[in-house]
DOMI-408187 format. One record per residue (C-alpha): residue number from 0; chain; x, y, z. Coordinates in steps of 0.2 Angstrom, whole numbers. Layout:
N
<nr = NUM; kette = A; u = X; v = Y; w = Z>
...
This chain:
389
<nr = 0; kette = A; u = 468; v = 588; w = 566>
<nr = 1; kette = A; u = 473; v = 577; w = 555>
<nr = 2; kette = A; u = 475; v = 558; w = 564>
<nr = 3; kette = A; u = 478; v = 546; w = 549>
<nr = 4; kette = A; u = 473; v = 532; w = 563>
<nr = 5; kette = A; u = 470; v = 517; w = 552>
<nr = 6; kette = A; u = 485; v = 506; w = 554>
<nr = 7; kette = A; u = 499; v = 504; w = 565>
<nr = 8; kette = A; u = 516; v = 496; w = 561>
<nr = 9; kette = A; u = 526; v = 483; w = 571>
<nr = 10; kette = A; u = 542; v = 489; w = 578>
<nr = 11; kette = A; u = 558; v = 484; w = 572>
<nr = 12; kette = A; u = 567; v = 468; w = 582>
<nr = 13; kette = A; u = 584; v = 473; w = 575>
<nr = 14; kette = A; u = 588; v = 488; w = 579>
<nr = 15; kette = A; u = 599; v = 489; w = 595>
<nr = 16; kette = A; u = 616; v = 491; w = 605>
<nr = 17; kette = A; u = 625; v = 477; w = 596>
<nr = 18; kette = A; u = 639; v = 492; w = 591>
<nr = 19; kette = A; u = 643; v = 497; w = 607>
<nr = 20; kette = A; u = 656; v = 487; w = 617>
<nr = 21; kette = A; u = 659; v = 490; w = 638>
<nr = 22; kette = A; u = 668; v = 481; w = 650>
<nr = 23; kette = A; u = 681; v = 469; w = 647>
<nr = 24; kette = A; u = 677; v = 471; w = 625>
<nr = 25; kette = A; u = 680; v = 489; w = 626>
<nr = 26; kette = A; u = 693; v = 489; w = 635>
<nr = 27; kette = A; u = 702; v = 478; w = 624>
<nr = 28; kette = A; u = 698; v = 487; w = 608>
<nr = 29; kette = A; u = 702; v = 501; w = 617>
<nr = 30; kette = A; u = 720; v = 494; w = 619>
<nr = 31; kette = A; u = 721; v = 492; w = 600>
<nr = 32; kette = A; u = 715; v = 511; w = 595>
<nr = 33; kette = A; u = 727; v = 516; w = 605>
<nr = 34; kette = A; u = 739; v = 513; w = 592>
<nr = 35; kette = A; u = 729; v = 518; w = 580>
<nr = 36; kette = A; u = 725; v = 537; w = 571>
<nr = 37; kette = A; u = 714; v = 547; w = 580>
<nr = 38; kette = A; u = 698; v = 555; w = 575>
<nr = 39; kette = A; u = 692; v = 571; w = 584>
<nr = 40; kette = A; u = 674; v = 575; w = 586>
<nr = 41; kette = A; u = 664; v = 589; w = 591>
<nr = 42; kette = A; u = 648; v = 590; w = 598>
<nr = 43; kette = A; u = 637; v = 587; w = 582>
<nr = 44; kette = A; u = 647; v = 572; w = 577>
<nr = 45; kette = A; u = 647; v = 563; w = 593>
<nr = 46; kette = A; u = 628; v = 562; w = 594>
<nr = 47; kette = A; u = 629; v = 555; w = 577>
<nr = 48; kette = A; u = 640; v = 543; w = 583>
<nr = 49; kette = A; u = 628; v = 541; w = 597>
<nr = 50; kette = A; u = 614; v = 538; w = 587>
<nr = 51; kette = A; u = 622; v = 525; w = 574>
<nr = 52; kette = A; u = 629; v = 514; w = 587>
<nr = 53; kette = A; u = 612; v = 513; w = 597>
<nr = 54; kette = A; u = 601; v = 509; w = 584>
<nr = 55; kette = A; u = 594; v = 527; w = 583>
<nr = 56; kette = A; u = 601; v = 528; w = 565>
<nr = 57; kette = A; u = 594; v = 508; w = 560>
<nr = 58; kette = A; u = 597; v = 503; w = 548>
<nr = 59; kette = A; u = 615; v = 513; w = 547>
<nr = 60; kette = A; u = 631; v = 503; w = 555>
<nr = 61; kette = A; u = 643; v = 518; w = 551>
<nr = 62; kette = A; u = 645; v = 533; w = 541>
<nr = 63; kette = A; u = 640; v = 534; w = 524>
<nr = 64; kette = A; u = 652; v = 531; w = 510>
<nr = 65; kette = A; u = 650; v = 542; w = 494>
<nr = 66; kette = A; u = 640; v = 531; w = 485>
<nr = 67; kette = A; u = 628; v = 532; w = 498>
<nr = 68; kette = A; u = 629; v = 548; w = 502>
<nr = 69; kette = A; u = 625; v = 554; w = 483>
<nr = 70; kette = A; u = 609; v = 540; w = 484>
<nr = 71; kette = A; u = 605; v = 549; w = 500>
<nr = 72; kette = A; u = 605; v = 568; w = 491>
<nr = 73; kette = A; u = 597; v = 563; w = 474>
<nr = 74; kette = A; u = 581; v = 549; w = 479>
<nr = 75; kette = A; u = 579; v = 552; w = 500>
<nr = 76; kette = A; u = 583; v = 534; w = 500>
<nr = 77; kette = A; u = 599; v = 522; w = 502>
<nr = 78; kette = A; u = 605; v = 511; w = 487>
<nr = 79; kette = A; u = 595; v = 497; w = 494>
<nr = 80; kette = A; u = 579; v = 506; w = 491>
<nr = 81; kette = A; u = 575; v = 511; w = 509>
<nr = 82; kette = A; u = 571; v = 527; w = 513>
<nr = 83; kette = A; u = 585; v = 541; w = 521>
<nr = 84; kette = A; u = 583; v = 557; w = 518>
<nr = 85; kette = A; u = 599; v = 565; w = 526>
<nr = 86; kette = A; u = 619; v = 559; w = 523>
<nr = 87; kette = A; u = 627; v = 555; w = 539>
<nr = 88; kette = A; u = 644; v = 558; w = 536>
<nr = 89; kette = A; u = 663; v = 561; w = 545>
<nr = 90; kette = A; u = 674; v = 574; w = 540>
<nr = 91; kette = A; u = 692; v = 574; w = 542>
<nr = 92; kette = A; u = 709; v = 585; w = 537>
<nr = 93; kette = A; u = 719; v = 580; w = 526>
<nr = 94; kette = A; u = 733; v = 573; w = 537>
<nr = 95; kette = A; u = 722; v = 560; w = 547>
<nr = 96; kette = A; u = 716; v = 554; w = 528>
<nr = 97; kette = A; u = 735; v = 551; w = 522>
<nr = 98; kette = A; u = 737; v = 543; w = 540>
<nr = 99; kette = A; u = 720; v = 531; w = 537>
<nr = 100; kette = A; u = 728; v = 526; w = 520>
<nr = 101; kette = A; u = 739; v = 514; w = 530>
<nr = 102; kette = A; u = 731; v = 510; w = 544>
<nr = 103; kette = A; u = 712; v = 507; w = 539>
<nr = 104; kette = A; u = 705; v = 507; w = 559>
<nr = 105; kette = A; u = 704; v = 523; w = 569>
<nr = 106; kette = A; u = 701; v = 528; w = 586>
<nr = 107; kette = A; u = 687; v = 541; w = 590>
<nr = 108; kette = A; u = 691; v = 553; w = 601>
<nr = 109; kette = A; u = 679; v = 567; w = 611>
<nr = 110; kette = A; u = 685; v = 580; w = 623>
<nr = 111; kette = A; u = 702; v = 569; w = 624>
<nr = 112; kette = A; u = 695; v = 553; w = 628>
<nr = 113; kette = A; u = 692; v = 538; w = 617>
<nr = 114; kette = A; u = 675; v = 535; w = 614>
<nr = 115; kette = A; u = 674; v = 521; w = 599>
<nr = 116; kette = A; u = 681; v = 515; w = 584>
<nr = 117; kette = A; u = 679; v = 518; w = 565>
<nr = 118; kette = A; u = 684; v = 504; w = 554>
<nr = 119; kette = A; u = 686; v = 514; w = 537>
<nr = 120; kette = A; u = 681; v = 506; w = 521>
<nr = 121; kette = A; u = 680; v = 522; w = 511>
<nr = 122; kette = A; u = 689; v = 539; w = 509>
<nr = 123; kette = A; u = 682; v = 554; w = 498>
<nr = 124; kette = A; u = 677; v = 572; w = 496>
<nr = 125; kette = A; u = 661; v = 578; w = 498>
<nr = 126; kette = A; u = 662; v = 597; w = 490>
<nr = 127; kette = A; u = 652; v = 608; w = 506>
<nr = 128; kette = A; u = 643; v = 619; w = 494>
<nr = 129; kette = A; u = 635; v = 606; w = 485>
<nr = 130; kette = A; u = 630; v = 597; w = 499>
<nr = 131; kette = A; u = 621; v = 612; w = 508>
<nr = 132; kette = A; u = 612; v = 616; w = 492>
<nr = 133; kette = A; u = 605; v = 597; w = 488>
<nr = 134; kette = A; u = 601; v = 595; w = 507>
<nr = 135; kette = A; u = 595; v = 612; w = 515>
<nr = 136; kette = A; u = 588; v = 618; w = 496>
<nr = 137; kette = A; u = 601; v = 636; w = 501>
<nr = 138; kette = A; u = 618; v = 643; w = 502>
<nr = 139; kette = A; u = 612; v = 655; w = 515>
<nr = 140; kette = A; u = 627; v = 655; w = 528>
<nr = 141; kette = A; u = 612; v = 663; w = 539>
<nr = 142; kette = A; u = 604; v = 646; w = 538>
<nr = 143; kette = A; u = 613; v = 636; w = 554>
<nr = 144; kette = A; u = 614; v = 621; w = 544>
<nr = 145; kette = A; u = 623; v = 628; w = 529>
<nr = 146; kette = A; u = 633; v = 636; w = 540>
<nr = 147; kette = A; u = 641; v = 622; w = 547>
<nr = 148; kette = A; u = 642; v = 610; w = 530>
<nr = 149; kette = A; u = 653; v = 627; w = 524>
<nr = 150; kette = A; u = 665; v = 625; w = 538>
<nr = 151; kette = A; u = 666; v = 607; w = 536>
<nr = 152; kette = A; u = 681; v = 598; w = 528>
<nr = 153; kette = A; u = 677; v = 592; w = 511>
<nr = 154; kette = A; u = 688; v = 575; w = 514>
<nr = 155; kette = A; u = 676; v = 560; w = 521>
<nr = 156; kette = A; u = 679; v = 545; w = 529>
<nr = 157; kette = A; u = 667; v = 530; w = 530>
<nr = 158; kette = A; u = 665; v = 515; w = 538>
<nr = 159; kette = A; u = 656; v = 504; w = 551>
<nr = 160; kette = A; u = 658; v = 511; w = 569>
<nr = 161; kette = A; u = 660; v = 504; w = 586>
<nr = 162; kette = A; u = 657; v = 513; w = 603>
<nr = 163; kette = A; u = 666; v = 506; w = 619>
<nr = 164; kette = A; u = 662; v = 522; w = 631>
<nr = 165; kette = A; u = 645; v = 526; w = 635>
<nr = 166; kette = A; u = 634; v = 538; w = 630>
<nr = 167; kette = A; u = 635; v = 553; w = 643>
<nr = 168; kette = A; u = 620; v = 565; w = 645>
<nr = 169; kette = A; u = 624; v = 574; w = 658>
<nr = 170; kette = A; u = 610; v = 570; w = 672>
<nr = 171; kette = A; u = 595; v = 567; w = 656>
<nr = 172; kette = A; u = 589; v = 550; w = 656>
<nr = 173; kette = A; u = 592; v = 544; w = 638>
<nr = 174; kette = A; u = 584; v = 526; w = 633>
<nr = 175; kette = A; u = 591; v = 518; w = 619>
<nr = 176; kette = A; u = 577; v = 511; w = 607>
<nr = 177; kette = A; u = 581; v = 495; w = 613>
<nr = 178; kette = A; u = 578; v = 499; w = 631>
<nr = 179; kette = A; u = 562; v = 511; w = 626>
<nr = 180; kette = A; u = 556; v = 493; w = 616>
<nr = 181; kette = A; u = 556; v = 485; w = 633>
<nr = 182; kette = A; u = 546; v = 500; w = 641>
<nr = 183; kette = A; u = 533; v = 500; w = 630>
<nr = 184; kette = A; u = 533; v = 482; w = 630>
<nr = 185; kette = A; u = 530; v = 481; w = 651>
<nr = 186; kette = A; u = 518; v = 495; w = 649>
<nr = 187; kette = A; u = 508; v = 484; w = 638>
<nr = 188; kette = A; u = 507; v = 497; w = 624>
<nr = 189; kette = A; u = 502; v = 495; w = 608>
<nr = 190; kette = A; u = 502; v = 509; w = 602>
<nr = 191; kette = A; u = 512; v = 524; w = 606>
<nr = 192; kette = A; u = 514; v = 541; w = 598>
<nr = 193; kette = A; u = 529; v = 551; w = 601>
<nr = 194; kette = A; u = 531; v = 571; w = 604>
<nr = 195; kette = A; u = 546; v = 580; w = 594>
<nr = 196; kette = A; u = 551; v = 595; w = 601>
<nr = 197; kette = A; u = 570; v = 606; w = 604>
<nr = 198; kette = A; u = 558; v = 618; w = 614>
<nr = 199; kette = A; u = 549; v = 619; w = 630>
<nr = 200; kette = A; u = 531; v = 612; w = 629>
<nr = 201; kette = A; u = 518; v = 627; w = 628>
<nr = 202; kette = A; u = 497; v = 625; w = 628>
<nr = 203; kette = A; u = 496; v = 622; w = 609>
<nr = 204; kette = A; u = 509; v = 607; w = 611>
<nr = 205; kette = A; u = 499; v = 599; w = 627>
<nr = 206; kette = A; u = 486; v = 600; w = 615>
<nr = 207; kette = A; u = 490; v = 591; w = 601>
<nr = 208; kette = A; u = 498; v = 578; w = 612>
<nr = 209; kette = A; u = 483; v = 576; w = 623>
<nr = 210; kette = A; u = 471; v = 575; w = 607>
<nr = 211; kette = A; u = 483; v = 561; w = 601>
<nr = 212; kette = A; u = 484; v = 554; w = 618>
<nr = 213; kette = A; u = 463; v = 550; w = 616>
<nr = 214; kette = A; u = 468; v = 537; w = 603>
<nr = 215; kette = A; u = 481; v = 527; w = 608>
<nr = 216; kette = A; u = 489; v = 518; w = 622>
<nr = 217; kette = A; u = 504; v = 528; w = 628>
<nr = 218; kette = A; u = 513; v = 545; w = 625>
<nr = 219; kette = A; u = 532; v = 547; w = 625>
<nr = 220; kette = A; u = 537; v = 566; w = 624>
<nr = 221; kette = A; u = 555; v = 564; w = 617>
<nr = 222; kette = A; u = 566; v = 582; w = 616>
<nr = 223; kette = A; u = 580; v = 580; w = 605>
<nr = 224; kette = A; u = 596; v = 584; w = 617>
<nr = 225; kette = A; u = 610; v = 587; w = 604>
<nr = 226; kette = A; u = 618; v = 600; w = 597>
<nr = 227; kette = A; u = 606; v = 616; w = 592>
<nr = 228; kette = A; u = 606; v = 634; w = 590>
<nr = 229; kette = A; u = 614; v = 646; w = 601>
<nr = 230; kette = A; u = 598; v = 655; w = 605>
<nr = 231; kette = A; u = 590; v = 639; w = 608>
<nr = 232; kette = A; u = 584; v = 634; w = 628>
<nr = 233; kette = A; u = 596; v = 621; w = 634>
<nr = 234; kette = A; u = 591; v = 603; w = 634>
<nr = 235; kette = A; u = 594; v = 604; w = 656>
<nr = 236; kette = A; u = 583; v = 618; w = 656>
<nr = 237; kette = A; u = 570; v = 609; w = 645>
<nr = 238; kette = A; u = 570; v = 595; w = 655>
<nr = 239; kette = A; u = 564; v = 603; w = 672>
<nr = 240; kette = A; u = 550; v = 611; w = 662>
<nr = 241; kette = A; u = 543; v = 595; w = 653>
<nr = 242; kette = A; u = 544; v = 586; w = 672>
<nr = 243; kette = A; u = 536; v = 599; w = 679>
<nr = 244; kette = A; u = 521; v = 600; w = 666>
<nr = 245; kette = A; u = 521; v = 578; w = 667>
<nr = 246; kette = A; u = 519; v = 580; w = 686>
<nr = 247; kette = A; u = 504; v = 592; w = 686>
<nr = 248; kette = A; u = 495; v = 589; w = 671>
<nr = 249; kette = A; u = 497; v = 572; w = 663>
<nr = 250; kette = A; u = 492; v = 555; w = 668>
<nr = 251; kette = A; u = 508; v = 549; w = 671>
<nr = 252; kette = A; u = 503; v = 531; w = 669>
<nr = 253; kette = A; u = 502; v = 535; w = 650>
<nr = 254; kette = A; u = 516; v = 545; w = 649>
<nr = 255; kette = A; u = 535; v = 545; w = 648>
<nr = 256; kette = A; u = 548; v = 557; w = 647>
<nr = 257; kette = A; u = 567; v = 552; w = 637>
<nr = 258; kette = A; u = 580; v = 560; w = 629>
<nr = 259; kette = A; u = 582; v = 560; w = 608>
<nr = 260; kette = A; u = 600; v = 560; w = 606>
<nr = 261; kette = A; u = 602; v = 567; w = 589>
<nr = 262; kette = A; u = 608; v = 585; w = 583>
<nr = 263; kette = A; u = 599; v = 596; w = 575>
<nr = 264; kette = A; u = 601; v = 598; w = 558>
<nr = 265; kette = A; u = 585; v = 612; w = 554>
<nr = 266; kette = A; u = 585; v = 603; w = 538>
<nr = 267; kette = A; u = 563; v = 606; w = 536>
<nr = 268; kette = A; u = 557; v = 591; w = 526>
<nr = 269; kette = A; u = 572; v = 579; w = 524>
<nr = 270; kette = A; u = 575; v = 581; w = 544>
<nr = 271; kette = A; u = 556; v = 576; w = 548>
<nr = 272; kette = A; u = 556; v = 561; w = 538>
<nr = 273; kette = A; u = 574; v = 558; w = 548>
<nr = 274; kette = A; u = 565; v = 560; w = 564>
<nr = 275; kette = A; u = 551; v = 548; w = 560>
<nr = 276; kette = A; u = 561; v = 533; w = 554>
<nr = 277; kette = A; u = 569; v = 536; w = 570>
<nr = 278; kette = A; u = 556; v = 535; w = 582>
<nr = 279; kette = A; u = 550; v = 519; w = 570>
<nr = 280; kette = A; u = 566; v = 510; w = 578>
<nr = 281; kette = A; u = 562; v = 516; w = 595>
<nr = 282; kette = A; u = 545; v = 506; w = 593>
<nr = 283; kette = A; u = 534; v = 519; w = 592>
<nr = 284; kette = A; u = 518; v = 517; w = 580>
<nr = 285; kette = A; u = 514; v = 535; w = 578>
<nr = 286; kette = A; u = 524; v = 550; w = 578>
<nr = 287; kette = A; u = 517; v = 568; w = 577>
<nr = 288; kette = A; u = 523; v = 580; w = 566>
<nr = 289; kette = A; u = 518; v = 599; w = 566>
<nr = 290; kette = A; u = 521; v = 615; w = 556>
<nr = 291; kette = A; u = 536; v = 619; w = 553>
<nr = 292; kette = A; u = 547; v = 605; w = 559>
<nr = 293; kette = A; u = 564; v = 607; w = 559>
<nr = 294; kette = A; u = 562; v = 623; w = 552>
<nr = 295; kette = A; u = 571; v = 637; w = 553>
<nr = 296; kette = A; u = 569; v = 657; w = 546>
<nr = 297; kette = A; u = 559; v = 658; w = 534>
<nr = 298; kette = A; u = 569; v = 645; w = 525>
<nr = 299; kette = A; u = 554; v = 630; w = 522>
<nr = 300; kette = A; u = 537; v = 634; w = 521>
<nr = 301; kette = A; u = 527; v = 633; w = 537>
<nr = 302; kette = A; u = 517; v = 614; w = 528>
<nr = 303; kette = A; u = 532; v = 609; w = 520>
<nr = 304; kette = A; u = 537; v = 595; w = 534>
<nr = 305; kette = A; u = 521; v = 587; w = 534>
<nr = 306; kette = A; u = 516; v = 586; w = 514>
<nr = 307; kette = A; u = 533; v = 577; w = 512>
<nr = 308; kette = A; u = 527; v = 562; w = 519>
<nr = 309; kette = A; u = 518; v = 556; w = 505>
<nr = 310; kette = A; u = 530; v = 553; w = 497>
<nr = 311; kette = A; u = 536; v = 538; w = 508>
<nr = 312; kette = A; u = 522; v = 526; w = 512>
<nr = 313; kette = A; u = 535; v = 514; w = 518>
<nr = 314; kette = A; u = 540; v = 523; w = 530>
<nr = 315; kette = A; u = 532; v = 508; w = 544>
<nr = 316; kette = A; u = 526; v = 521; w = 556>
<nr = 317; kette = A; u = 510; v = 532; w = 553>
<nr = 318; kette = A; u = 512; v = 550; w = 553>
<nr = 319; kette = A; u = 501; v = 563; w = 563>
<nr = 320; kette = A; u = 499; v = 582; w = 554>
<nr = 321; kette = A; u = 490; v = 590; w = 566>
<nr = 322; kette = A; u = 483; v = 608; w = 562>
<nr = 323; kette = A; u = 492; v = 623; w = 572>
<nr = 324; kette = A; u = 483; v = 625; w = 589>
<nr = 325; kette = A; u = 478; v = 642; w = 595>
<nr = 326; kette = A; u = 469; v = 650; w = 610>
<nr = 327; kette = A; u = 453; v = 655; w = 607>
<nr = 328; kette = A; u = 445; v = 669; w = 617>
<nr = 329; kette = A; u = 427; v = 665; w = 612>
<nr = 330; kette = A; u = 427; v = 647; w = 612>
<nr = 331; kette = A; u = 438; v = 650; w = 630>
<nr = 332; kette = A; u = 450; v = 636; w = 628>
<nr = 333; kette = A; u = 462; v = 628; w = 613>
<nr = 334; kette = A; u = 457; v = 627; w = 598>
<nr = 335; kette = A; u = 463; v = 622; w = 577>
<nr = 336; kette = A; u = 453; v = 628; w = 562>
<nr = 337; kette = A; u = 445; v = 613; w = 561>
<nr = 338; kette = A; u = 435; v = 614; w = 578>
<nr = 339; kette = A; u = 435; v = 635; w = 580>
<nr = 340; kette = A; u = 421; v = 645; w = 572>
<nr = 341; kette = A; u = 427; v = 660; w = 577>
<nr = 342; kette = A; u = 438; v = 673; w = 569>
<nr = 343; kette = A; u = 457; v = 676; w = 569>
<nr = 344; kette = A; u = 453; v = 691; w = 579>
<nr = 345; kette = A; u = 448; v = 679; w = 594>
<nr = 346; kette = A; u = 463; v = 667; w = 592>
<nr = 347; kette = A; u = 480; v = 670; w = 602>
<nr = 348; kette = A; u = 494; v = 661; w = 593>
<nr = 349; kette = A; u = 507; v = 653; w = 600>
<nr = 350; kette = A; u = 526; v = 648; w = 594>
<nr = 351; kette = A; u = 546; v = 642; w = 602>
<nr = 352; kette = A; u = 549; v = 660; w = 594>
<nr = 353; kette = A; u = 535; v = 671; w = 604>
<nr = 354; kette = A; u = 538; v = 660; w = 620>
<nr = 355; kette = A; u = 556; v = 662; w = 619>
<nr = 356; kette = A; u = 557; v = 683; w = 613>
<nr = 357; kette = A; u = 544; v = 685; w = 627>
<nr = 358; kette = A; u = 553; v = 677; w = 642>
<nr = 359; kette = A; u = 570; v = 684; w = 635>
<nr = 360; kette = A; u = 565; v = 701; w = 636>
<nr = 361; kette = A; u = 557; v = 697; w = 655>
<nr = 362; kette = A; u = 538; v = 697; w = 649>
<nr = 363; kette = A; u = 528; v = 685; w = 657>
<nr = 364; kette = A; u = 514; v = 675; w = 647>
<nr = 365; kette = A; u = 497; v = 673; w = 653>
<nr = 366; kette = A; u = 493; v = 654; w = 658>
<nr = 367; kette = A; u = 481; v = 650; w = 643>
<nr = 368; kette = A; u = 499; v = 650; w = 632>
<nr = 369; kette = A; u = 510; v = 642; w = 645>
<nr = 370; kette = A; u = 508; v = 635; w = 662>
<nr = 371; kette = A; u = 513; v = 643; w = 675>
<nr = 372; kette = A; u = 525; v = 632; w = 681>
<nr = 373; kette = A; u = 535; v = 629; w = 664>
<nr = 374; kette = A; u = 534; v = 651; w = 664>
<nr = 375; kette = A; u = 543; v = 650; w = 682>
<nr = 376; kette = A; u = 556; v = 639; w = 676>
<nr = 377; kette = A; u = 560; v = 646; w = 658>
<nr = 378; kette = A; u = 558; v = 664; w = 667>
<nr = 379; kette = A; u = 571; v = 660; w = 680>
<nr = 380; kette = A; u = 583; v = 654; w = 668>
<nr = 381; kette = A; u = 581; v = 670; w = 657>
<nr = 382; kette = A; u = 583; v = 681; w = 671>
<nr = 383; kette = A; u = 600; v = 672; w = 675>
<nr = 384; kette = A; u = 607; v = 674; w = 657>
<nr = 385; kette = A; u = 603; v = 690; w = 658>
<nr = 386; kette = A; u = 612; v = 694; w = 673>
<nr = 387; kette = A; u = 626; v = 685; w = 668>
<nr = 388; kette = A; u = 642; v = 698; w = 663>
């Protein structure tokens, strides 16, 4: 495994909550966007909300504007220089745009409710296709990221953003980065590495996170809990198996378990650099990245995710590539290439993909790819979709 462990970086102090008003403040913005045109968000943009107004998305106050958004496509980086891989953007018909036009605030509205403010400072048009192709590298409606910049209006709005409701999660405890800052800082870490994952945690994922665990102080498993794939196991699901696998097999002094609040974007490379500078504002000083991230298909290849880094060596947090973990019959526990002698014919390999087909189609897995509690769980839940009319 590859563990670069030769220098940490200090967390950012700026990045926190300052964009989210409660109480008596939001209550009286909410009496002025009230009067004001409405903005309507699905699922996938509220998280973005979610995640500029917390400080998820520092150093970003608001969606992009075009110039921005072009920086973003062509350098992975924002007219100031730092780095952003991926535009962050608000689509809108074109009847709220001729409304924004006269009035330049708007409320922001989810499931009926309003949820925070936008105060627009640009309007353009982003053309779908070509967004698509500069960021997911395809026009493949079959990617789910291409798919939904298609389906998107081409007519943006920009501006800095204020939320006055918040966040909701359902029963998932979500820090913000500011609030994870002060765990980590009553812990007394001083260096933490943080676990991506939209899937439940299987044998090849404890590995790598307990291999990384040897090194430094703290581990924070950190499941993304937006929007994702259809086919993907749901975040509340999830949640009950990474609990269960904390309780029986982690020190759970060294260990902590909080929601991501972003959606997916499967955008391979440019979503794993995302993902990191992230985690930078959450405080963490290492941040694993393994094969595939973010991928989907066929549509990166599998070390695409963790070459890209190299490109960004200012990126203030240090990136871990560790090798694919595999059962090995032989050597009778987890292995990589780098510590296995043994043929391919003696390794198991595990994936999401085989965990998730298998469990679907009411195969059980054998405990040296998945604990058997986490199997209980995910099998219970596939055996009630199934059964489902």
């Amino acid at each position: 495994m590859a563990t670069p462990f030769t220098k940490t970086y200090p967390a950012p102090t700026d990045a926190g909550s300052d964009q989210v008003l409660l109480g008596t403040a939001g209550d009286q913005f909410r009496t002025v966007l009230q009067s004001c045109p409405a903005l309507t968000l699905d699922d996938f943009h509220y998280f973005d909300l979610i995640s500029i107004a917390t400080g998820v998305f520092h150093p970003l106050v608001g969606f992009q504007d075009h110039f921005a958004v072009q920086s973003v496509l062509e350098a992975w980086r924002l007219p100031s220089g730092l780095p952003w891989p991926i535009p962050v953007t608000l689509p809108v018909q074109a009847h709220v745009s001729s409304q924004l036009k006269v009035s330049r605030l708007a409320a922001l509205v989810y499931h009926g409710t309003i949820v925070g403010g936008i105060h627009v400072e640009d309007i353009f048009w982003l053309e779908p296709a070509e967004e698509a192709e500069r960021l997911y590298g395809t026009l493949d409606p079959n990617h789910p990221g291409v798919a939904r910049c298609l389906h998107e209006s081409p007519i943006r709005v920009a501006g800095a953003v204020t939320m006055i409701v918040a966040p909701h999660f359902e029963t998932l405890p979500v820090l913000s980065p500011r609030a994870m800052r002060q765990v980590i800082r009553q812990r007394g870490w001083q260096s933490v590495v943080a676990f991506q994952t939209r899937n439940p945690i299987h044998r090849a994922h404890e590995y790598i996170q307990k291999a990384a665990l040897e090194w430094v102080d703290g581990l924070v498993i950190h499941p993304l809990i937006g929007s994702t794939k259809s086919d993907d196991v749901p975040a509340t699901v999830r949640w009950q198996a990474y609990q269960a696998l904390i309780q029986h097999y982690y020190p759970q002094s060294r260990v902590f378990l909080s929601g991501f609040p972003a959606a997916m974007r499967y955008a391979g490379p440019r979503e794993a650099v995302l993902h990191a500078l992230a985690r930078r504002n959450y405080g963490f000083t290492h941040f694993i990245v393994g094969r595939d991230h973010a991928g989907v298909g066929n549509f990166y290849s599998p070390l695409e995710a963790q070459k890209v880094f190299s490109r960004f060596p200012d990126l203030g947090i240090t990136i871990i590539t560790p090798a694919p973990a595999f059962y090995c019959y032989a050597c009778g526990q987890m292995a990589t290439e780098g510590t296995c002698p043994h043929p391919s014919e003696a390794h198991d390999l595990l994936s999401g993909t085989r965990v998730r087909t298998s469990l679907r189609e009411g195969q059980s897995l054998p405990a040296h790819l998945i604990r058997p509690e986490v199997g209980a769980i995910l099998s219970t839940y596939y055996r009630t979709k199934n059964e489902s009319p």
